[in-house]
C-alpha positions in Angstrom: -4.5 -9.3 20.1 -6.9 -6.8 22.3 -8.1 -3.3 21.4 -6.0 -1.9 24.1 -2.9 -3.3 21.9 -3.7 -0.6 19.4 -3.3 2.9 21.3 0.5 1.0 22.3 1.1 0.7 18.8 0.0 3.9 17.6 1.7 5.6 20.3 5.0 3.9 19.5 4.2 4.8 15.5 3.9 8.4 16.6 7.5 8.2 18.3 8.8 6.5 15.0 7.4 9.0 13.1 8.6 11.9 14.5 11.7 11.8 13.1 10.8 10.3 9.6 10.8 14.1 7.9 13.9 16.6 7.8 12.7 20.3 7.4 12.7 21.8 4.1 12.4 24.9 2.6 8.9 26.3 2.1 7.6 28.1 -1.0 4.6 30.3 -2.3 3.9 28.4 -5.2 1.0 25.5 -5.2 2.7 21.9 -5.6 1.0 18.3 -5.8 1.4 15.2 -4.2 -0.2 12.9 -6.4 -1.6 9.3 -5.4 -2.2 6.4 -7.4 -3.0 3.0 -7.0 -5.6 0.4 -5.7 -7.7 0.9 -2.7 -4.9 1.2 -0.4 -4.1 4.5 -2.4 -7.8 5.8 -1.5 -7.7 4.8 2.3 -10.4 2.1 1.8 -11.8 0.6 5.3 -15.0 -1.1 6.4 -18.0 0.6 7.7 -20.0 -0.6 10.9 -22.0 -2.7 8.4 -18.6 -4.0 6.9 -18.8 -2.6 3.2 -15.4 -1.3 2.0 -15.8 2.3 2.1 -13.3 5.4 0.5 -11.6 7.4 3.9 -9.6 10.1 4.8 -7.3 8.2 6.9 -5.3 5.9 4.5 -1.9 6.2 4.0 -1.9 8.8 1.4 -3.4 10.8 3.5 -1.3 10.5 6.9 1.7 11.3 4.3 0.4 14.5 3.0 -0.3 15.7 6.5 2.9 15.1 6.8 4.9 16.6 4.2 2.1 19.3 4.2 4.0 21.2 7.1 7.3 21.1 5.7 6.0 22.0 1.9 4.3 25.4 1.6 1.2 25.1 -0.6 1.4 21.0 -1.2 -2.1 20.1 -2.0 -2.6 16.6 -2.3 -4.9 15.0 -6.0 -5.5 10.9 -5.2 -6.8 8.6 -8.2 -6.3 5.6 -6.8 -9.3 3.1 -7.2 -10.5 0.2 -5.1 -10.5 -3.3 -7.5 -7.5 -1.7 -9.7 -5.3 -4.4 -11.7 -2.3 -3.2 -13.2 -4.2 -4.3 -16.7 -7.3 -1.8 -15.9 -5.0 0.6 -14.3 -3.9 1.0 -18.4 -7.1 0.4 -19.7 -9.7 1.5 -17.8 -12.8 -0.2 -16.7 -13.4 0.0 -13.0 -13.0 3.0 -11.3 -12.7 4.8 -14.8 -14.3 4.4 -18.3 -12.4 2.2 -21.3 -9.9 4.5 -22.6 -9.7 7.1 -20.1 -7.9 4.8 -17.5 -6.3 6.0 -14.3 -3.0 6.1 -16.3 -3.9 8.4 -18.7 -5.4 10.6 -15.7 -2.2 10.6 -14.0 0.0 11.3 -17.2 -2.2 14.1 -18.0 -2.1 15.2 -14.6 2.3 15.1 -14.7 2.0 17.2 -17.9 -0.3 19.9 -16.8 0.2 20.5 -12.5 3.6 20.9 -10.2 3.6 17.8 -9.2 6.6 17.2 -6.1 5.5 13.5 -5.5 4.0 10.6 -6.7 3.5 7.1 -4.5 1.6 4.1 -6.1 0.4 0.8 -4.8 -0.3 -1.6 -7.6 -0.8 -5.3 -8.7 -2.2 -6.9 -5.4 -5.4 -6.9 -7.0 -3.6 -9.3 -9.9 -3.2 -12.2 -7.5 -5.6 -11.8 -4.8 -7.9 -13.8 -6.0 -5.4 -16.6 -6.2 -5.5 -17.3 -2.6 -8.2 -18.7 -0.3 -9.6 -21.2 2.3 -9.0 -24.0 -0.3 -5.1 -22.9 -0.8 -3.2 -21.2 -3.5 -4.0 -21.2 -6.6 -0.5 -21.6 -8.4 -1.8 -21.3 -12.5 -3.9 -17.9 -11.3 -0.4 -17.0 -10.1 1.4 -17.4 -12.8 -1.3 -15.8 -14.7 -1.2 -12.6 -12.3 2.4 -12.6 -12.0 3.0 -11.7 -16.0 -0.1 -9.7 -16.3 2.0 -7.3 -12.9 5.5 -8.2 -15.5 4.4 -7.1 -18.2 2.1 -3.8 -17.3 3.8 -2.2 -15.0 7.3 -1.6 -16.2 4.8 0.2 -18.5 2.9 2.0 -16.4 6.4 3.5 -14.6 7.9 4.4 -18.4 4.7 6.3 -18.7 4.8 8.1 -15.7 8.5 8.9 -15.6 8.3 10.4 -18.9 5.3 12.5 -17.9 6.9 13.7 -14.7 10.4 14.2 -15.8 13.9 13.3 -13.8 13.1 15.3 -11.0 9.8 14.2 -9.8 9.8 11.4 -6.9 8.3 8.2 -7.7 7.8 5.8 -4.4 6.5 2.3 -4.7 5.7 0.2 -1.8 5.2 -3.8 -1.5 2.9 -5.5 0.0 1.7 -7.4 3.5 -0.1 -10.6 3.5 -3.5 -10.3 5.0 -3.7 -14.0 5.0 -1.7 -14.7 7.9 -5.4 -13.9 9.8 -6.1 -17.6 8.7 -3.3 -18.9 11.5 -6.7 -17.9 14.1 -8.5 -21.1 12.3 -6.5 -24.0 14.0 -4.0 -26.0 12.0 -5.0 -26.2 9.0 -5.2 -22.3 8.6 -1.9 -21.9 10.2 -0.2 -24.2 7.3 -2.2 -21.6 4.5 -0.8 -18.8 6.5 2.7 -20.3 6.0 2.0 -20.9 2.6 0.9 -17.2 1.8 4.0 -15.9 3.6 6.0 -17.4 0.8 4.0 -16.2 -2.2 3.6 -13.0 -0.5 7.3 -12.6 -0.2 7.6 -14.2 -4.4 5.2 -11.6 -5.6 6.6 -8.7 -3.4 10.3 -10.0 -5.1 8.9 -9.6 -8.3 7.8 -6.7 -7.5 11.5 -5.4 -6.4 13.0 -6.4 -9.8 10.4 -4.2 -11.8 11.0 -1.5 -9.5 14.5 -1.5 -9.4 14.4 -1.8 -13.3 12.8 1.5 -13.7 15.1 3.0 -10.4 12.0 3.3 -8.5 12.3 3.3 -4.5 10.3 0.4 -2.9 8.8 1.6 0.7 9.3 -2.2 2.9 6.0 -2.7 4.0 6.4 -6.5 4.5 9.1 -5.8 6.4 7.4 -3.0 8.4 4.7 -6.0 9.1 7.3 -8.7 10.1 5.5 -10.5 7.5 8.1 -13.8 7.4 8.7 -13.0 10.9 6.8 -16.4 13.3 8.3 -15.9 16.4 5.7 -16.6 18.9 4.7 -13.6 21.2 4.2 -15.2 24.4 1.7 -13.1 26.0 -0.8 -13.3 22.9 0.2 -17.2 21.9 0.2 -15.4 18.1 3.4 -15.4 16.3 4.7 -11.5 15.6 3.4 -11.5 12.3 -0.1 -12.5 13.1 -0.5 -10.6 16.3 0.7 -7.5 13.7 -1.5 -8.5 11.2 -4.2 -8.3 13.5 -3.7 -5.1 15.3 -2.9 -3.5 11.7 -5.4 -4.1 10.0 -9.3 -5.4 9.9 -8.7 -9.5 8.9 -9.1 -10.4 12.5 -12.2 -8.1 13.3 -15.4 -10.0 14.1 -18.1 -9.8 11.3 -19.7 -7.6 9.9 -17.1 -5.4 10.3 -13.9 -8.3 9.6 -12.6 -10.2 8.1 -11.7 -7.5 5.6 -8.1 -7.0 3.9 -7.7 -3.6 4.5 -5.6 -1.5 7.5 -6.8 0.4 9.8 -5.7 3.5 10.8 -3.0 1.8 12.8 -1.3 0.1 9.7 -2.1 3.0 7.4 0.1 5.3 9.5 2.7 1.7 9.6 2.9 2.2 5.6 2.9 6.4 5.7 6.0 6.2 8.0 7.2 3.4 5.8 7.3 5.5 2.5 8.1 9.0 4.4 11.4 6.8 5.7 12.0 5.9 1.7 11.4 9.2 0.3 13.4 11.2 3.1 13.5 15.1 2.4 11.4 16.5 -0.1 11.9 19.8 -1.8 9.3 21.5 -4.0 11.0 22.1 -7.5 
């Protein structure tokens, strides 16, 4: 995968997403879109010296611009933070002190603002550390796996009951950023297999909560081809990896790569991914 792969892909994105948004009426009063999360929430890239950095070009922002031209006064409030679990997403502890934790921002926030819209990405952080150049780690799994069970069917009661029916609550799954090991020969190629099938377990798991609290799940492992290995001829990568690659920053030489995040190619892949799950929206 070359860097002239990526204007391709972007332009076919912008074709894709043209269509994503039905009009809606406008209106004179100020509304919120309100984003929460982990880093993806907060657009989080590498710099030139390859520290993760907060940007404007994540994927909460490509959505608000957006629904920003079909929603008079939308004004967008993001408290996602980089390194959130779903456990310190309750408690607090890394982006905000113990006891005033990005939940009980975001609750607050329902109660006291017009809020239209509400996205979250959570619970990668949970089980990220369970994979690496050794394998997968299935007891730090396990571990992750219940700590995601049993916080965030709490987190969504929380928020619904802050926002009331109405309000829009969009989830979205996850990709696998490991398939960037299939680059390292055989050995990383049967570690990105292996990922593929915890990535599609934990993004399962994932659906059940969801779908539990009637919460819309934006595909993003599908918008990846994450389980999808047929080989792409011209590159000699599978699709998945030669996605992988051109959405995000695993396969960039250091210092900048190998880092998890997208770049703006696969943040605008995961805004046209939720603005196809949410469809029209309508300020109240």
């Amino acid at each position: 995968m070359n860097a002239r792969s990526i204007p391709v892909i972007a332009a076919f994105l912008t074709l894709v997403l043209a269509g994503a948004l039905p009009a809606t009426a406008a209106g004179g009063t100020s509304y919120y879109y309100l984003a929460l999360g982990d880093s993806l929430a907060q657009g989080v890239q590498p710099n030139t010296r390859g520290d993760s950095v907060v940007t404007n070009q994540g994927y909460v922002d490509d959505l608000y611009g957006l629904y920003r031209a079909e929603v008079a006064g939308l004004q967008l409030a993001k408290l996602g933070c980089p390194g959130e679990t779903t456990t310190t997403m309750i408690h607090g502890g890394v982006c905000y002190p113990a006891g005033t934790s990005q939940l009980d921002r975001a609750v607050a926030f329902l109660r006291s603002h017009l809020v239209v819209l509400v996205t979250i990405d959570i619970g990668a952080n949970n089980v990220l550390p369970c994979v690496g150049l050794s394998g997968i780690d299935t007891g730090c799994i396990n571990q992750g796996v219940g700590e995601v069970s049993h916080d965030l069917p709490y987190i969504l009661a929380q928020l619904r009951a802050a926002a009331g029916p109405g309000v829009p609550i969009v989830a979205m799954n996850y990709y696998d950023p490991f398939l960037a090991e299939w680059l390292q020969g055989p050995a990383g190629q049967a570690l990105a297999k292996q990922s593929v099938q915890f990535t599609t377990f934990f993004n399962s798991v994932l659906a059940q909560i969801y779908a539990a609290a009637r919460v819309p799940v934006a595909d993003v492992q599908a918008a990846f081809q994450t389980t999808n290995f047929t080989p792409v001829p011209p590159l000699g990568l599978p699709l998945n990896v030669a996605l992988l690659c051109a959405s995000t920053w695993m396969c960039a030489p250091s210092p900048i790569g190998p880092n998890i995040h997208p770049n703006v190619v696969g943040y605008w892949v995961i805004a046209g991914t939720f603005a196809k799950t949410i469809g029209l929206l309508r300020s109240p």
